[in-house]
N, CA, C and O atoms as a DFTB+ gen file, in Angstrom:
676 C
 N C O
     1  1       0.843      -1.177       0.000
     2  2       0.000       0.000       0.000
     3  2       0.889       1.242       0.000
     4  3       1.742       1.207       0.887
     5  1       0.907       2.463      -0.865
     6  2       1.332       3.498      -0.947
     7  2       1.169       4.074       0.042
     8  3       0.035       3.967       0.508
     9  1       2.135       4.904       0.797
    10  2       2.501       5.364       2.264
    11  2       1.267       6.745       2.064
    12  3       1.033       7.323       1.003
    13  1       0.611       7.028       3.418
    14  2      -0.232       7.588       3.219
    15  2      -2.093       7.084       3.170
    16  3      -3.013       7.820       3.526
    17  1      -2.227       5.775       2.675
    18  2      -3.164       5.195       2.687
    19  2      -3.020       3.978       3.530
    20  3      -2.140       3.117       3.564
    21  1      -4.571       4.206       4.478
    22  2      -4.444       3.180       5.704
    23  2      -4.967       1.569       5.043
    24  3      -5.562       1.294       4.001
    25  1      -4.417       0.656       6.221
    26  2      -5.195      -0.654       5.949
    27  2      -6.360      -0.525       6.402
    28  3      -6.655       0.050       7.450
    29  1      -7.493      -1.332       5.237
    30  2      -9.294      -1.336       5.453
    31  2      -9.256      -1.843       6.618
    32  3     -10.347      -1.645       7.152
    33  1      -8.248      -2.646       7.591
    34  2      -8.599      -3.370       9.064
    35  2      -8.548      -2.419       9.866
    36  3      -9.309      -2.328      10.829
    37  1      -7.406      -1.357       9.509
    38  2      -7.163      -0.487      10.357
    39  2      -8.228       0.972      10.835
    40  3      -8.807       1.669      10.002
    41  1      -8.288       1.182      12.289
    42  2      -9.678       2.276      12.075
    43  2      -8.642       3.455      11.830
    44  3      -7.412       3.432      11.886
    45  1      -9.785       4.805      11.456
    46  2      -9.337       5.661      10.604
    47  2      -8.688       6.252      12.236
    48  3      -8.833       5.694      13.324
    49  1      -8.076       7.332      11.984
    50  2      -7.460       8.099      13.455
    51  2      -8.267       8.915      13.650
    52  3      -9.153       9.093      12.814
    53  1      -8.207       9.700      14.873
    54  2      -9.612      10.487      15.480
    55  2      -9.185      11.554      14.789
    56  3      -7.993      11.860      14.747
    57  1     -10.211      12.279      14.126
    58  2     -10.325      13.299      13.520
    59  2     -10.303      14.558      14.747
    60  3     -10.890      14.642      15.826
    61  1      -9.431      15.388      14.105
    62  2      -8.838      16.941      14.759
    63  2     -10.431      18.177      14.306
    64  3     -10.707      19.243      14.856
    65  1     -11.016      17.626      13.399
    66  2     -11.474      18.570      13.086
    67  2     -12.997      18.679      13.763
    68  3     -13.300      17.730      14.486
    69  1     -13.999      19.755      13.599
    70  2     -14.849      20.275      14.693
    71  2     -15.938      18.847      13.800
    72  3     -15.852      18.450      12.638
    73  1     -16.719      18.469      14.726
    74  2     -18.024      17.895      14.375
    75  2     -18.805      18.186      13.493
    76  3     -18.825      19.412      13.390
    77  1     -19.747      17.511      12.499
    78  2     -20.076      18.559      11.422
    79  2     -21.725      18.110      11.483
    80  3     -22.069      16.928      11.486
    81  1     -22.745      19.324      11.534
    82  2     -23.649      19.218      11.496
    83  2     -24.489      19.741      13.069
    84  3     -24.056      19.657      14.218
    85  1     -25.580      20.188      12.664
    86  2     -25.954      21.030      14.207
    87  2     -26.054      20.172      15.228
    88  3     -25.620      20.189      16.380
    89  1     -27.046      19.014      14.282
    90  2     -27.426      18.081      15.615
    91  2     -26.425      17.744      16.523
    92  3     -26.716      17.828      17.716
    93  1     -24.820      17.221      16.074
    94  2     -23.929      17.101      16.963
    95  2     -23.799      18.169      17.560
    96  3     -24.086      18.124      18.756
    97  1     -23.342      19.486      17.008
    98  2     -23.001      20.472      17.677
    99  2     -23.847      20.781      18.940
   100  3     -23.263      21.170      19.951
   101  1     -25.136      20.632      18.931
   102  2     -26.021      21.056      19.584
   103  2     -26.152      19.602      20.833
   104  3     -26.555      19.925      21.950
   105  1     -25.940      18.655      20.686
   106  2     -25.621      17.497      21.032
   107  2     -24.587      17.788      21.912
   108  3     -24.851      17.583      23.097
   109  1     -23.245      18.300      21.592
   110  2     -22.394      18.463      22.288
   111  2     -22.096      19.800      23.054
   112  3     -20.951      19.959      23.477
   113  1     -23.209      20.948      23.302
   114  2     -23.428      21.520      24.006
   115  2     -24.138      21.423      25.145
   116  3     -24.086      22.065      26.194
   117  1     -24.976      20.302      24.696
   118  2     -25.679      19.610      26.052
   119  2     -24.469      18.873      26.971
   120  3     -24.291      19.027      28.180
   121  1     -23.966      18.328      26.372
   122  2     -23.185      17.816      26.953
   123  2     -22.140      18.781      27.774
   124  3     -21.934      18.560      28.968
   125  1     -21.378      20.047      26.969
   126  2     -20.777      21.150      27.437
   127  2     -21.519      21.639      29.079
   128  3     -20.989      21.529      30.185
   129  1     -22.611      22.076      28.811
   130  2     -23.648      22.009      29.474
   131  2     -23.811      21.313      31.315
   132  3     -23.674      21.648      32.492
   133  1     -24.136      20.339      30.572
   134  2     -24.314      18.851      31.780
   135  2     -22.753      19.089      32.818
   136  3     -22.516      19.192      34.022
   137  1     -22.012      19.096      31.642
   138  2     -20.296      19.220      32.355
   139  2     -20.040      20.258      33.288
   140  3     -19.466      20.189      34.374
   141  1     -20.511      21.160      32.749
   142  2     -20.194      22.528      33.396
   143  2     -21.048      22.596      34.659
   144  3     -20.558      23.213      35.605
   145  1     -22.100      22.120      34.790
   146  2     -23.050      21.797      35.918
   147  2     -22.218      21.216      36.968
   148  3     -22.119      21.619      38.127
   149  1     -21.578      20.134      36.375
   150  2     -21.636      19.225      37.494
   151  2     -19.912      19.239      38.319
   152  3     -19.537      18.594      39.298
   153  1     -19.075      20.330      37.382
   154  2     -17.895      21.114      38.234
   155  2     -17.674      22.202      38.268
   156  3     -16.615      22.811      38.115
   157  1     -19.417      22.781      38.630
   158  2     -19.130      23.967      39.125
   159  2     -18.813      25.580      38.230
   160  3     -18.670      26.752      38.579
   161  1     -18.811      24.795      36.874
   162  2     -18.680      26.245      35.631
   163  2     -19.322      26.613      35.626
   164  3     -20.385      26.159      36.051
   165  1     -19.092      28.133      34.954
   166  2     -20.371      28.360      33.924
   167  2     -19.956      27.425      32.121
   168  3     -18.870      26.903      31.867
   169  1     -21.068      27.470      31.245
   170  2     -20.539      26.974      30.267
   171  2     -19.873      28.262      29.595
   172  3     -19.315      27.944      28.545
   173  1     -19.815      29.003      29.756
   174  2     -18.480      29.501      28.960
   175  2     -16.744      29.548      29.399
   176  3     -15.723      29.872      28.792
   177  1     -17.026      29.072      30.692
   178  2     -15.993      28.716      31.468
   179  2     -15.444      27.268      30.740
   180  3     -14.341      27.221      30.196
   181  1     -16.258      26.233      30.798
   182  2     -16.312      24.577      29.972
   183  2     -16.165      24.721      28.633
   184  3     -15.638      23.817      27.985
   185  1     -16.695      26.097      27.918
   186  2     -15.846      26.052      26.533
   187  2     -14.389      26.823      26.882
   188  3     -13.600      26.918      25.942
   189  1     -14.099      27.231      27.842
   190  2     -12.463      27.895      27.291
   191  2     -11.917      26.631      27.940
   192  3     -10.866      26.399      27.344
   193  1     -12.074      25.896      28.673
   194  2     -11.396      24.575      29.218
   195  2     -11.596      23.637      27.826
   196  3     -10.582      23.122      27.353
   197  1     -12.730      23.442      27.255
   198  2     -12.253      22.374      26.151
   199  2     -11.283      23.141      25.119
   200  3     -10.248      22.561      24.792
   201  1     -11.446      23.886      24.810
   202  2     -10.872      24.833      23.699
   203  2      -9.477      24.908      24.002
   204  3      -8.724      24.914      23.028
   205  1      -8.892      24.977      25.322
   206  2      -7.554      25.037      25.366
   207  2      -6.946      23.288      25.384
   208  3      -5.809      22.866      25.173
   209  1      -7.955      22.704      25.653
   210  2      -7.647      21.130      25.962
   211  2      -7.099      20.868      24.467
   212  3      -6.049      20.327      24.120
   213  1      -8.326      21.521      23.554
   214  2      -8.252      20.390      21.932
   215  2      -6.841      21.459      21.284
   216  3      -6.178      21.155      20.292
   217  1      -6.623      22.763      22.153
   218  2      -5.297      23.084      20.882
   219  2      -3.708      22.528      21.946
   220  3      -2.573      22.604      21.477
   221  1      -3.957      22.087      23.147
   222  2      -2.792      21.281      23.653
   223  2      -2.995      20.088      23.212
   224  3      -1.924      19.482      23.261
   225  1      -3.700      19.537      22.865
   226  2      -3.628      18.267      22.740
   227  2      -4.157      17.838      21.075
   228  3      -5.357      18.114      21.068
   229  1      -3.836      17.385      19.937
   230  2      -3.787      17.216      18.624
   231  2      -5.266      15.772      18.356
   232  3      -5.964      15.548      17.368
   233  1      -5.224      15.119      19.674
   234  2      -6.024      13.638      19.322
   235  2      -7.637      14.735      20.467
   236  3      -8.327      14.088      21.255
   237  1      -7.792      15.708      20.343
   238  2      -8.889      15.964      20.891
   239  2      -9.260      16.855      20.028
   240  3      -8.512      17.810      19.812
   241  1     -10.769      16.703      19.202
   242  2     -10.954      17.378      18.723
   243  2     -11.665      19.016      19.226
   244  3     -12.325      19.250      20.238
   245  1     -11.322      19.809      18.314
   246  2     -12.478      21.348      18.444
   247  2     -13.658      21.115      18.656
   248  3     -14.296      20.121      18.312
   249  1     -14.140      22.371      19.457
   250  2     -15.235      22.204      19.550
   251  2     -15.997      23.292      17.821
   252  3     -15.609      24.283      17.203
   253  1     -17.278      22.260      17.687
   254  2     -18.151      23.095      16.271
   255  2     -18.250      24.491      16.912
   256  3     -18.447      24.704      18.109
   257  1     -18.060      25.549      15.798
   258  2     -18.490      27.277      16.087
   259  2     -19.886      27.153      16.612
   260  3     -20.223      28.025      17.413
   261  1     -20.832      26.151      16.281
   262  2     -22.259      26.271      16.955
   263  2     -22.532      25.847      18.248
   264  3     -23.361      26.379      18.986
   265  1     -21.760      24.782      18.558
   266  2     -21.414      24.673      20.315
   267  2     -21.139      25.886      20.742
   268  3     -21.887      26.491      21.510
   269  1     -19.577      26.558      20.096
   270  2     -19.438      27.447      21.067
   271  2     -20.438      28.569      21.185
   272  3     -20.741      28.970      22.309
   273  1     -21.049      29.179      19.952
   274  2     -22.125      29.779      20.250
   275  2     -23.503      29.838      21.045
   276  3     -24.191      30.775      21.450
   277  1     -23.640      28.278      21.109
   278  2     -24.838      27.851      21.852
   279  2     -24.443      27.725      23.744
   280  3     -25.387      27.822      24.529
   281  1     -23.419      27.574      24.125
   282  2     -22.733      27.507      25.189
   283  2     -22.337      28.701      25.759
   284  3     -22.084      28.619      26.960
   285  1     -22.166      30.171      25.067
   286  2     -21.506      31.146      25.196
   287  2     -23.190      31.831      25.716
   288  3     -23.456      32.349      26.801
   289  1     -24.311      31.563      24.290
   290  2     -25.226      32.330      24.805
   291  2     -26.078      31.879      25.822
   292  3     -26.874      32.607      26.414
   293  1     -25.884      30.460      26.068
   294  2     -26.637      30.317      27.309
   295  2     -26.207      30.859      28.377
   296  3     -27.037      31.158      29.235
   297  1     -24.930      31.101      28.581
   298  2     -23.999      31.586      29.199
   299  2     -24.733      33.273      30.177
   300  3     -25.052      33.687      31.291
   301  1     -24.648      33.627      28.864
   302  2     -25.118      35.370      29.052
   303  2     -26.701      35.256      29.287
   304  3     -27.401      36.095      29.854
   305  1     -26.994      34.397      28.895
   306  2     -28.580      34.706      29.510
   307  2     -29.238      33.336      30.078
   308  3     -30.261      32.763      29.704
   309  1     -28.303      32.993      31.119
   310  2     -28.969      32.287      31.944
   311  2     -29.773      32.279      32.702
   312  3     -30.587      31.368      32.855
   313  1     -29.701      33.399      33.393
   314  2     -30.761      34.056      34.068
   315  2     -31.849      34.079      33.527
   316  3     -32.590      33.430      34.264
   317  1     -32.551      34.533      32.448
   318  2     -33.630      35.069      31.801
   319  2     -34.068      33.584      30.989
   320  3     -35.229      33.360      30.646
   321  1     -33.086      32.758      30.783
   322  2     -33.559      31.474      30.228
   323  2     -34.334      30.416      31.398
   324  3     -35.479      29.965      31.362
   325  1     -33.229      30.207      32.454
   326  2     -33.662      29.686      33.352
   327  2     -35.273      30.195      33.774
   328  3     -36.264      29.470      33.688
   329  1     -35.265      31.818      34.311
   330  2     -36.565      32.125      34.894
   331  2     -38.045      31.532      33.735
   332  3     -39.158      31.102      34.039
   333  1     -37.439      31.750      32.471
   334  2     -38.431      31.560      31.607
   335  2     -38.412      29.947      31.557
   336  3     -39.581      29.637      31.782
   337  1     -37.950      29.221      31.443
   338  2     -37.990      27.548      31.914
   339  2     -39.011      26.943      33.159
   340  3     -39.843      26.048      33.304
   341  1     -38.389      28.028      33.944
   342  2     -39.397      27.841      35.617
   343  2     -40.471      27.869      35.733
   344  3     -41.276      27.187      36.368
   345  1     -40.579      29.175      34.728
   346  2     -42.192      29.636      34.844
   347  2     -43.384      28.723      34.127
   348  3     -44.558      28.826      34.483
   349  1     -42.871      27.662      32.895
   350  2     -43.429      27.042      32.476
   351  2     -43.076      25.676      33.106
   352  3     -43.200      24.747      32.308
   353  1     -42.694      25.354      34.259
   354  2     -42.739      24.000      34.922
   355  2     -44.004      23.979      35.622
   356  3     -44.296      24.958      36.309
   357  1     -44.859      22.916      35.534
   358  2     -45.869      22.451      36.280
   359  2     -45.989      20.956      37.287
   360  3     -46.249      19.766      37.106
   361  1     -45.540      22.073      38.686
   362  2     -45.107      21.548      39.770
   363  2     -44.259      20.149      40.050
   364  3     -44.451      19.027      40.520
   365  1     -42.848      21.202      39.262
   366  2     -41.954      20.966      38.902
   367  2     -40.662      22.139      39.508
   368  3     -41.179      23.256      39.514
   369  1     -39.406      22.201      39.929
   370  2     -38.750      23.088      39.767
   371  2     -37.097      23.281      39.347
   372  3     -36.185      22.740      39.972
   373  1     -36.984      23.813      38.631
   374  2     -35.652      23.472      38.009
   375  2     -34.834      22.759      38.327
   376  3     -34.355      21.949      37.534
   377  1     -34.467      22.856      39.507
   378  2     -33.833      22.075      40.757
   379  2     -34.006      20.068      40.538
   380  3     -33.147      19.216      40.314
   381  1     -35.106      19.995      40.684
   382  2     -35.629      18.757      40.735
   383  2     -35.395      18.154      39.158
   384  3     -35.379      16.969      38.826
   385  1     -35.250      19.138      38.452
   386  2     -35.372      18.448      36.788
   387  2     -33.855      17.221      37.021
   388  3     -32.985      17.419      37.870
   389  1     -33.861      16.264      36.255
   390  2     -32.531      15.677      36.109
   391  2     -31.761      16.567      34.883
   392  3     -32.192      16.925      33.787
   393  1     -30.576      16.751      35.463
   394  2     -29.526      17.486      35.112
   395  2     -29.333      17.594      33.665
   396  3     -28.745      18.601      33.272
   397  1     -29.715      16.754      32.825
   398  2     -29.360      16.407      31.474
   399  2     -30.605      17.465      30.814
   400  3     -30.300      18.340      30.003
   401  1     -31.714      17.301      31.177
   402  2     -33.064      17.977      31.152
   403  2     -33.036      18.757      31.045
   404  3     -33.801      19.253      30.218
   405  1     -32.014      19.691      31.880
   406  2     -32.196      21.269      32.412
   407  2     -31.321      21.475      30.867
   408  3     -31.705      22.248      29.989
   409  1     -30.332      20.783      30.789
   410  2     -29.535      20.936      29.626
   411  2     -30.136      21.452      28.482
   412  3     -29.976      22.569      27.990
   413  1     -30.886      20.478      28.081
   414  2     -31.287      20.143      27.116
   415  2     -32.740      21.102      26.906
   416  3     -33.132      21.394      25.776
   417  1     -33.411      21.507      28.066
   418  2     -34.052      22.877      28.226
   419  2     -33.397      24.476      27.186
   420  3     -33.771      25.163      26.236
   421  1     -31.936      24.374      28.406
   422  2     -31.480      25.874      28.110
   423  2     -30.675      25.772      27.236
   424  3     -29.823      26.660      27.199
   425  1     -30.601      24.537      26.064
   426  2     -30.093      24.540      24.449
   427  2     -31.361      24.968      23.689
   428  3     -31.429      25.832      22.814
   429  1     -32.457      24.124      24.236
   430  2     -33.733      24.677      23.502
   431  2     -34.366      25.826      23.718
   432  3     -35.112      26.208      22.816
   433  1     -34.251      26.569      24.810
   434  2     -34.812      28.067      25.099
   435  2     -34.296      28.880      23.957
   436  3     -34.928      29.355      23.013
   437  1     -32.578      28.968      24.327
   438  2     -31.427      29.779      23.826
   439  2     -31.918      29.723      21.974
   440  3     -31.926      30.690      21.212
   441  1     -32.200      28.630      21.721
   442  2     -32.204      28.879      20.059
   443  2     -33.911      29.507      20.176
   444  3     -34.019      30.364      19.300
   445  1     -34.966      29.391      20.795
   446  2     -35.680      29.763      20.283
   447  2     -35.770      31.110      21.031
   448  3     -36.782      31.706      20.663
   449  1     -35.099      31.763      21.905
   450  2     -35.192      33.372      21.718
   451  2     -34.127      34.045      20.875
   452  3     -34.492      34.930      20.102
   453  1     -32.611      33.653      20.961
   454  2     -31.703      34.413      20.626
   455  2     -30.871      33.649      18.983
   456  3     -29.948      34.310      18.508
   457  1     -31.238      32.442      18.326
   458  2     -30.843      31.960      17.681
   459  2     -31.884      32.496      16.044
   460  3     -32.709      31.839      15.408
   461  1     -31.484      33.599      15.873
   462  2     -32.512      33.517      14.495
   463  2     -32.736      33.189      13.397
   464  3     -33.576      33.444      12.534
   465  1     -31.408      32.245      13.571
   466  2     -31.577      31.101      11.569
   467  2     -31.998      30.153      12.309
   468  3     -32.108      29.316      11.413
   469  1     -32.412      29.465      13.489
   470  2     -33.017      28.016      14.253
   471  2     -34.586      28.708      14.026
   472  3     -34.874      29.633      14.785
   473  1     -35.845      28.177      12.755
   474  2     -37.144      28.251      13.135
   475  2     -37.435      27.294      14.429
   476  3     -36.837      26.239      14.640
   477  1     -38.290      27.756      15.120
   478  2     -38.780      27.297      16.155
   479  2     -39.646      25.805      16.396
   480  3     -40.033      25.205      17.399
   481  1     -39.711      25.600      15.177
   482  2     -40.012      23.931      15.298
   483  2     -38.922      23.408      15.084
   484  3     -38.943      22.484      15.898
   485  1     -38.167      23.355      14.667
   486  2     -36.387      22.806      14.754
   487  2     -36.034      22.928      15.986
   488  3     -35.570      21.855      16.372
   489  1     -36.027      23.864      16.943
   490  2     -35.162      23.724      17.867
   491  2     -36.086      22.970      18.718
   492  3     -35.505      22.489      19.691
   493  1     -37.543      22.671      18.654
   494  2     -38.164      21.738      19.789
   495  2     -38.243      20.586      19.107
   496  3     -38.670      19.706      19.854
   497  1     -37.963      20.085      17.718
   498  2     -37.751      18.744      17.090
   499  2     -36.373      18.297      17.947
   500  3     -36.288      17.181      18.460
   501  1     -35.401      19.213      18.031
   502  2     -34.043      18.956      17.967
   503  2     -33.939      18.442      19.654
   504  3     -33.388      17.425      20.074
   505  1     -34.634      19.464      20.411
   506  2     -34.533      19.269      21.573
   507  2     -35.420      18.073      22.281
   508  3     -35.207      17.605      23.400
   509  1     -36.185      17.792      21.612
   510  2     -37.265      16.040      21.767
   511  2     -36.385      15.279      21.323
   512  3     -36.404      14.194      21.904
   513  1     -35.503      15.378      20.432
   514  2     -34.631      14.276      20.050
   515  2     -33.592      14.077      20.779
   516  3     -33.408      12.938      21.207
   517  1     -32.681      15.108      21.091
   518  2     -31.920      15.033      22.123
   519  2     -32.405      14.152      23.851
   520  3     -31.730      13.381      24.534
   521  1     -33.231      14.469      23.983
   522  2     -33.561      13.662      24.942
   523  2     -34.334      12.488      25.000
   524  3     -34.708      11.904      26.017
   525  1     -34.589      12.125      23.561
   526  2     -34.747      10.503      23.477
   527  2     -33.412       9.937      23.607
   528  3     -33.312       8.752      23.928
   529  1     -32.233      10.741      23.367
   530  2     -31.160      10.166      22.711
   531  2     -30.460      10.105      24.646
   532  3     -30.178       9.118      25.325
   533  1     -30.406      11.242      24.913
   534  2     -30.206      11.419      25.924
   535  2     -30.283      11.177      27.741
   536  3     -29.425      11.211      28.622
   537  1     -32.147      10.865      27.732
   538  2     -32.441      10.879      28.998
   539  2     -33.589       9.569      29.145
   540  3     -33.579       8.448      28.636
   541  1     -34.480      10.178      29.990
   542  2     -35.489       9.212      30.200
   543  2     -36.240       8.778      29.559
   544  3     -36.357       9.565      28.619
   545  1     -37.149       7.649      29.376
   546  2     -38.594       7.543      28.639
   547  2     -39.337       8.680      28.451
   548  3     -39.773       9.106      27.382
   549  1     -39.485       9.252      29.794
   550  2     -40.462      10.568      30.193
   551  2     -40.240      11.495      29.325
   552  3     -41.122      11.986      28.621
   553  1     -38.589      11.934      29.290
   554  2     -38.006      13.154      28.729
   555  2     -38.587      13.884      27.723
   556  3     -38.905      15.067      27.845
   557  1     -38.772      13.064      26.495
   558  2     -39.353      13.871      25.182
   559  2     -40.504      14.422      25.617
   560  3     -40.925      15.358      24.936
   561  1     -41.155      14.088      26.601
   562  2     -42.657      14.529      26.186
   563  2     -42.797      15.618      27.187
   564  3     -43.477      16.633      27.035
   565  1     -42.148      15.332      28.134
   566  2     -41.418      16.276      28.900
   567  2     -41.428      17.466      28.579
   568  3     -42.319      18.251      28.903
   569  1     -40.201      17.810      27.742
   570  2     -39.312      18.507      27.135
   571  2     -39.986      19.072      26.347
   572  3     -39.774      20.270      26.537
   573  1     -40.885      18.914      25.334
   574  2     -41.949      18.698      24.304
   575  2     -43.109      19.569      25.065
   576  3     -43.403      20.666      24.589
   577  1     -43.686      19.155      26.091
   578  2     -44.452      20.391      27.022
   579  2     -43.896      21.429      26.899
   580  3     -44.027      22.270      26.009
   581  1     -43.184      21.427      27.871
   582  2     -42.270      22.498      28.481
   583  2     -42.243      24.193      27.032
   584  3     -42.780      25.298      26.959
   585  1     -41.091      23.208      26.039
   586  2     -41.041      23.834      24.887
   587  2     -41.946      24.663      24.558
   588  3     -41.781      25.878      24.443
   589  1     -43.361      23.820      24.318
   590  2     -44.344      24.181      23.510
   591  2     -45.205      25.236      24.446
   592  3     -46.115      25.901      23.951
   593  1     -44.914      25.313      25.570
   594  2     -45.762      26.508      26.611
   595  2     -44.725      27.797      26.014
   596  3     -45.154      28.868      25.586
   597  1     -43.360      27.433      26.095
   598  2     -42.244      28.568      26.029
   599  2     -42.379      29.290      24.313
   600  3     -41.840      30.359      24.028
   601  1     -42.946      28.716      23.620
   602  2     -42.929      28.543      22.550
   603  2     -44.026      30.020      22.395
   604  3     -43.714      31.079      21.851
   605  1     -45.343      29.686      23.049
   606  2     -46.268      30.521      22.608
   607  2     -45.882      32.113      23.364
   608  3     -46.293      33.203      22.966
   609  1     -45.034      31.873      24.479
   610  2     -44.377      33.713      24.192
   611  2     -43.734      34.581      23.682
   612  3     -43.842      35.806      23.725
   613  1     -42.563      33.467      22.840
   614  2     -41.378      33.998      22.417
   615  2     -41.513      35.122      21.700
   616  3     -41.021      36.217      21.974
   617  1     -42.483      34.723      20.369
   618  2     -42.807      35.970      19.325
   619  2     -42.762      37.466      20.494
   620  3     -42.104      38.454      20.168
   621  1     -43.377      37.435      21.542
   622  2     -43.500      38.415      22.878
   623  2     -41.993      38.873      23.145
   624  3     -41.425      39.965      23.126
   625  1     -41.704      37.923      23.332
   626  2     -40.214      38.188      23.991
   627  2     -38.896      38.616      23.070
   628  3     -37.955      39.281      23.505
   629  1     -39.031      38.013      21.464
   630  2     -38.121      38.374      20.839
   631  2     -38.433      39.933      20.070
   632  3     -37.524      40.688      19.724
   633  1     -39.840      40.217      19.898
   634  2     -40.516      41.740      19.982
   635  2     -39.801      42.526      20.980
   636  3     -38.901      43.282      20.613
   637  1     -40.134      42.411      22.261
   638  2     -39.684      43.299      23.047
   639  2     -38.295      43.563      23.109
   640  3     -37.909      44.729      23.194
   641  1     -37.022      42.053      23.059
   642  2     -35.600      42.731      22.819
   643  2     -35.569      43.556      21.757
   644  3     -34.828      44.525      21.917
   645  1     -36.316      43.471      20.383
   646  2     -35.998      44.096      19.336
   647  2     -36.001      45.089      19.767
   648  3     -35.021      45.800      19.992
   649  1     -37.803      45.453      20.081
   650  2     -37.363      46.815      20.543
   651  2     -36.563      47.677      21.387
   652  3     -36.203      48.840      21.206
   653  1     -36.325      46.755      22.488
   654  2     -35.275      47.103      22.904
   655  2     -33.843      47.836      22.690
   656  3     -33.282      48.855      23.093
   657  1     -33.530      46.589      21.706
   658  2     -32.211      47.166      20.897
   659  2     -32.802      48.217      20.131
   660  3     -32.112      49.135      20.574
   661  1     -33.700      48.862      19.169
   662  2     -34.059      49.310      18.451
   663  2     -34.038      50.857      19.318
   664  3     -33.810      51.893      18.693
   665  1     -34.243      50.867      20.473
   666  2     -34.155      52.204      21.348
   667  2     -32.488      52.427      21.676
   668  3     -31.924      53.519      21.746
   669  1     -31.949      51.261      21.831
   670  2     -30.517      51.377      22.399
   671  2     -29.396      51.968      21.137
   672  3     -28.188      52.127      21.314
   673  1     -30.188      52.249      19.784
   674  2     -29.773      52.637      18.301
   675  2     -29.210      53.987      18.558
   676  3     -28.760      54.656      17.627
């Protein structure tokens, strides 16, 4: 075999390069996410820790630009994601959600207030899928509530930042 080309027995080597496609990306912000929960980060703290991990180290890959975006903005508006999560739990409280859940919540909030190429049935397809993939039996339908209450304010909520910004001009 010409140097350069592997044997078909042999597996390929871990790819350096970022994940391709949202679902992973978005996949692996939950995960960013979950991580950062559970030592104490914020996730934008868990992206500058992977980010320095994958350029010291060559066999770890980057993280996708849509992780880091999705991780950065949950980041900045956690607050306002979370409260808006809460408010649509029925007697339920954030607290009590399993950890992966909450995740997989404030990936799906974040695209449907601040993400404006994600239409809003994508990010609650994406986020029902994630937690089939992810969590409990319960989860999708769960998650799938939740969404679909958060869902009917947003148009409200992404109005009012506009205007917002639109005064801050």
């Amino acid at each position: 075999m010409p140097d350069g080309e592997r044997k078909p027995d042999k597996p390929a080597p871990k790819s350096t390069r970022p994940v391709k496609g949202r679902h992973q990306a978005r996949k692996r912000a939950v995960d960013l996410l979950f991580e950062a929960e559970a030592r104490g980060l914020s996730p934008a703290e868990m992206v500058d820790v992977r980010t320095e991990l994958a350029a010291a180290n060559p066999d770890v890959a980057q993280l996708h630009p849509y992780t880091i975006a999705v991780a950065r903005g949950v980041a900045e508006h956690a607050a306002h994601i979370d409260e808006l999560i809460s408010a649509h739990l029925q007697a339920w409280t954030l607290d009590r959600l399993p950890a992966v859940d909450r995740a997989v919540l404030r990936v799906a909030v974040w695209e449907l207030l601040y993400a404006e190429d994600v239409p809003e049935p994508v990010a609650v397809d994406e986020a029902v899928e994630l937690a089939k993939e992810l969590s409990t039996d319960e989860s999708p339908g769960f998650v799938n509530g939740v969404l679909g209450q958060v869902m009917l304010v947003t148009p409200q909520i992404r109005a009012a930042a506009q205007a917002v910004r639109g005064q801050s001009s």
